[in-house]
C-alpha positions in Angstrom: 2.8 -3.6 -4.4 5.8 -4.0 -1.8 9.1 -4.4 -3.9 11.3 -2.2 -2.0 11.5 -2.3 1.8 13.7 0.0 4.1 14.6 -1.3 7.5 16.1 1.6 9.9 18.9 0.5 11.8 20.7 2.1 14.6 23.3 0.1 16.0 20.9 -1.2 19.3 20.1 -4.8 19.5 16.2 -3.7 20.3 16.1 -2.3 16.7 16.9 -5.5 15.1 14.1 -7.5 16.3 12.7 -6.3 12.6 14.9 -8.4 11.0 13.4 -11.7 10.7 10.3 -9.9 9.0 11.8 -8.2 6.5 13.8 -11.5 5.5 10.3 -13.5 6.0 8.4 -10.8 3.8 11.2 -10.5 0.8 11.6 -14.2 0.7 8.1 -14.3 0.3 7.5 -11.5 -2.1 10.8 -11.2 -3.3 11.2 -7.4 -2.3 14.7 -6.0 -2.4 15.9 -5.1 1.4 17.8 -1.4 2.1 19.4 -1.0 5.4 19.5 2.3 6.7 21.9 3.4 9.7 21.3 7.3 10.2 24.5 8.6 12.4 24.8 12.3 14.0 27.2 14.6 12.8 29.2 14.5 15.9 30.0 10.9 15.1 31.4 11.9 11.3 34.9 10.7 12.4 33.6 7.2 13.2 32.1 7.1 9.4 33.7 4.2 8.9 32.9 2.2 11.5 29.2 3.2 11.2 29.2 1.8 7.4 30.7 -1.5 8.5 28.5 -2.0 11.0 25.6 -1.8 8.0 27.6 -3.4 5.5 27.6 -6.7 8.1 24.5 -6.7 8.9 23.3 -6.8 5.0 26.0 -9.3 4.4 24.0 -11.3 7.3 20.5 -11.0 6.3 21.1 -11.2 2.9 23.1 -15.1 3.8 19.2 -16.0 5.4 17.2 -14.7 2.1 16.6 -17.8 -0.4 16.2 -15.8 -3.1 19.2 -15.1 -5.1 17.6 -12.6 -7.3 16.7 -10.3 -3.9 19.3 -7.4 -3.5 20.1 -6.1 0.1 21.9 -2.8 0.2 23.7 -1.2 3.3 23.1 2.4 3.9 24.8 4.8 6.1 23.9 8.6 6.1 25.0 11.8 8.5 22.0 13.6 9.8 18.8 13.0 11.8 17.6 9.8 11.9 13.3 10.5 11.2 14.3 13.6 8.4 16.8 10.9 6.8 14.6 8.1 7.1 11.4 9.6 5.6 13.2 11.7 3.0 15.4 7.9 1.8 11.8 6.5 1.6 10.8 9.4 -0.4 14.0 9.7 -2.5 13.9 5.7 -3.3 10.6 4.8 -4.0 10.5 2.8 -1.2 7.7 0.4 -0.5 7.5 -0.2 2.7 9.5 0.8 6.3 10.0 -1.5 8.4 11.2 -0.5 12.1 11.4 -1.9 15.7 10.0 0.6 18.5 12.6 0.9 21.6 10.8 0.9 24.6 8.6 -1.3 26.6 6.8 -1.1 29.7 6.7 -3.0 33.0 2.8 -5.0 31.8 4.7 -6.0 28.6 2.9 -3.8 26.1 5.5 -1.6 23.8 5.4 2.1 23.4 6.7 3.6 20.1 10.4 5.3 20.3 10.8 9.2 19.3 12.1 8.6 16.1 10.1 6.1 14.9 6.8 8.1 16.5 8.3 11.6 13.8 8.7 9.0 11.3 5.4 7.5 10.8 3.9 11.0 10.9 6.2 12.4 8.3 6.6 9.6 5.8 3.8 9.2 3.4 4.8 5.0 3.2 3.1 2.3 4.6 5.3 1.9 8.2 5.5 -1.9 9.6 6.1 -1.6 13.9 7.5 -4.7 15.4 7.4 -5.4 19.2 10.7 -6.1 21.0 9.0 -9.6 21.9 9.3 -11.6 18.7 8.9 -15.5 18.1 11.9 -16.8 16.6 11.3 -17.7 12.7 10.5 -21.2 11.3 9.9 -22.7 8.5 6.9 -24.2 9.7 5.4 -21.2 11.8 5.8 -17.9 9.2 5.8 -14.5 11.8 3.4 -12.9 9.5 0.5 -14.7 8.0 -2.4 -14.0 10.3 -3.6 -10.6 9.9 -6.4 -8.6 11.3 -7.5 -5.7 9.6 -10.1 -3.1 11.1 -12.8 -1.4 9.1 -15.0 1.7 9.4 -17.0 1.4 6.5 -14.8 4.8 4.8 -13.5 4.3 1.9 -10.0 5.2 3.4 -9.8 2.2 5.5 -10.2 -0.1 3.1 -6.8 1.2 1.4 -4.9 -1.0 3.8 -6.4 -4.3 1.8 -3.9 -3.8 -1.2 -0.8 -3.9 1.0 -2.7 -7.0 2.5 -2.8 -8.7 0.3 0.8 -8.3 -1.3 2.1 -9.6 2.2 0.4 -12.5 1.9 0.9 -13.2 -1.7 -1.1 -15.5 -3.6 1.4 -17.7 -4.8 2.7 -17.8 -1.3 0.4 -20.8 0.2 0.2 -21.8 4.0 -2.9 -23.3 5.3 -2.8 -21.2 8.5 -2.6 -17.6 6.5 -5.7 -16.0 7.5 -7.3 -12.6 7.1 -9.9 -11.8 9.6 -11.9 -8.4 8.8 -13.4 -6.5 11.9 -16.0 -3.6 11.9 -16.3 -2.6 16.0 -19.6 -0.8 17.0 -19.9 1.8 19.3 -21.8 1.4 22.3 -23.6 4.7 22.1 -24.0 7.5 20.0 -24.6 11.6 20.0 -28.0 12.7 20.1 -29.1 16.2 19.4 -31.0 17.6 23.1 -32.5 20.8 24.1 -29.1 22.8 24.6 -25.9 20.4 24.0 -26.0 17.0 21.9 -25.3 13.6 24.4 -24.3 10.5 24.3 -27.0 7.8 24.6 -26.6 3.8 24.5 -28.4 2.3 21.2 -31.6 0.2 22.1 -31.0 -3.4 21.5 -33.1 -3.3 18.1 -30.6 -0.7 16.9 -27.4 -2.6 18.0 -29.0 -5.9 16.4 -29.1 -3.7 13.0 -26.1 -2.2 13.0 -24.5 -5.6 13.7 -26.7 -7.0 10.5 -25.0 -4.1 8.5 -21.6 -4.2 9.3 -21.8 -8.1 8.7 -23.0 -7.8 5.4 -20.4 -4.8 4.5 -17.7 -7.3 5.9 -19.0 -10.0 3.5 -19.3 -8.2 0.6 -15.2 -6.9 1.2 -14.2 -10.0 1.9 -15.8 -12.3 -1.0 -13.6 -9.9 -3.2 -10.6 -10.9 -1.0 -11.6 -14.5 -1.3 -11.3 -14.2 -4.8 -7.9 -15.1 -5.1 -8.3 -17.8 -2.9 -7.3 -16.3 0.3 -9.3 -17.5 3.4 -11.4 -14.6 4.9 -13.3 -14.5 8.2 -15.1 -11.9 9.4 -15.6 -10.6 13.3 -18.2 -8.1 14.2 -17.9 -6.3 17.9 -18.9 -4.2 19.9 -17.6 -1.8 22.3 -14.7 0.9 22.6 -12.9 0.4 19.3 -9.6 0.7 20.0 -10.0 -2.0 22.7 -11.7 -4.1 20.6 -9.2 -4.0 18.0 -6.9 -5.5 20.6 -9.3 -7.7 21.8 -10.0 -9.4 18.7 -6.1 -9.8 17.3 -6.2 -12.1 21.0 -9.4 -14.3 20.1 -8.2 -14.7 16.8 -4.6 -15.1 17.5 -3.4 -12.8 14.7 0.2 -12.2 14.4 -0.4 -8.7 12.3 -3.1 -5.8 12.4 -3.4 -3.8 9.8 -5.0 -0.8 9.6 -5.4 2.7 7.9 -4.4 5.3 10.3 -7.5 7.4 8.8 -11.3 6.6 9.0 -14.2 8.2 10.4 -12.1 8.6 13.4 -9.0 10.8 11.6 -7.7 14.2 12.6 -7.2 16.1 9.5 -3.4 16.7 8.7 -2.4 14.3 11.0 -0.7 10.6 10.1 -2.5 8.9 12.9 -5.3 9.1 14.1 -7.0 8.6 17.9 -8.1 4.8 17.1 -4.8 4.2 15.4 -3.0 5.7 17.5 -4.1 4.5 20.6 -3.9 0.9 19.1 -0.6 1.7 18.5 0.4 1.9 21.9 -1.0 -0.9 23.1 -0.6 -4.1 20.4 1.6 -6.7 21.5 1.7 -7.9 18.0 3.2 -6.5 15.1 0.9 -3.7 13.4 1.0 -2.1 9.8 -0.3 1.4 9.8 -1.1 2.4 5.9 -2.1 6.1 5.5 -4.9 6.3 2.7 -4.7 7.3 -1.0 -7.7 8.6 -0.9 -8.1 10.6 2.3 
């Protein structure tokens, strides 16, 4: 499923936070890496010192892959950054971006860049968004084998569970990879009244079904997950979703949530939607958006 992967680069320190994952995930999967340093045409004289700045970077990363049979290719194109990015992605068959956002506020939680905001609405590719905190890799603790992954029930959320489960690769064992599956309930719902329609709480008989329902849809997902003899828990809750979401990755201490940026909850034509989107701007672990085949 993920055999190519394209990490953006532009020359800021910030931006290479996504380097440890991208060498975690192709050691792991064996996925050939592409570097990609977009530069502005102002800059065209400095060409050369733009291309060596990729050049050693892939010479780096590729000295901390294992796997000798794992290319890493340096990239350096004139243009803007999101067009170039998303149309490489395109042009390449790429199988996955993988970028770092490049700003962070003052309570810690990261806020996604310009560029990297165009280019996960523009690319139709799976998009992996790191925070600028990262843990420093070892062989013992992997950055990416705890993963939560939110679902609405829609057939287009459950699109993200293929990319899942290439990350953590079944021939890839650690006894700490885990995927948790979470359905979050609403509080309340609309109901229809004399002139406008309203929001009222569910009764407690209504929230103990729904709760019965989403943990047997969990189940049933996840005993096909288990299949290949991942370990999958499930986690019903309850509440604003895209707080939830959050609140869960903590209990659970996941170190990835991965969702579908469509769902009940989509805007048409749009790339994210509000749930995504708002978790988006508030994870401080790394997240996977996946926009769905079947949307």
């Amino acid at each position: 499923m993920i055999t190519r992967i394209l990490a953006p680069l532009d020359g800021c320190d910030r931006a290479e936070v996504v380097l440890p994952f991208v060498e975690e995930l192709s050691n792991r999967i064996g996925a050939h890496v592409t570097l990609l340093h977009v530069y502005p045409p102002t800059l065209r004289p400095q060409r050369d010192f733009h291309l060596q700045y990729i050049q050693t970077l892939a010479s780096q990363v590729r000295s901390r892959i294992e796997r000798t049979n794992v290319q890493v290719d340096p990239v350096a194109l004139e243009g803007t950054p999101n067009r170039q990015i998303a149309d490489y992605a395109a042009r390449e068959d790429i199988s996955l971006i993988a970028a770092a956002p490049h700003s962070q506020t003052s309570d810690g939680h990261w806020t996604i860049g310009r560029t990297a905001d165009k280019v996960i609405r523009e690319t139709s590719k799976p998009v992996l968004l790191v925070p600028l905190e990262t843990p420093d890799p070892t062989p013992s603790e992997p950055l990416l084998n705890r993963v939560l992954v939110p679902l609405d029930g829609s057939k287009p959320s459950r699109d993200v569970l293929p990319h899942v489960e290439a990350i953590l690769d079944k021939e890839w064992v650690f006894e700490s990879s885990t995927v948790w599956l979470t359905h979050i309930i609403p509080t309340e719902h609309y109901a229809s009244g004399p002139h406008i329609a309203k929001r009222v709480p569910y009764s407690r008989p209504e929230s103990e079904e729904l709760r019965a329902q989403a943990s047997r849809y969990l189940e049933e997902v996840a005993r096909k997950l288990r299949v290949s003899g991942r370990k999958v828990e499930i986690r019903v809750g309850e509440g604003d979703v895209a707080k939830m979401i959050l609140a869960v990755s903590v209990q659970v201490g996941a170190n990835l949530i991965a969702m579908s940026t469509h769902g009940h909850s989509g805007f048409n034509r749009l790339f994210l939607g509000s749930i995504a989107e708002r978790v988006l701007h508030k994870s401080t672990v790394p997240l996977m958006l996946v926009k769905p085949v079947s949307y």
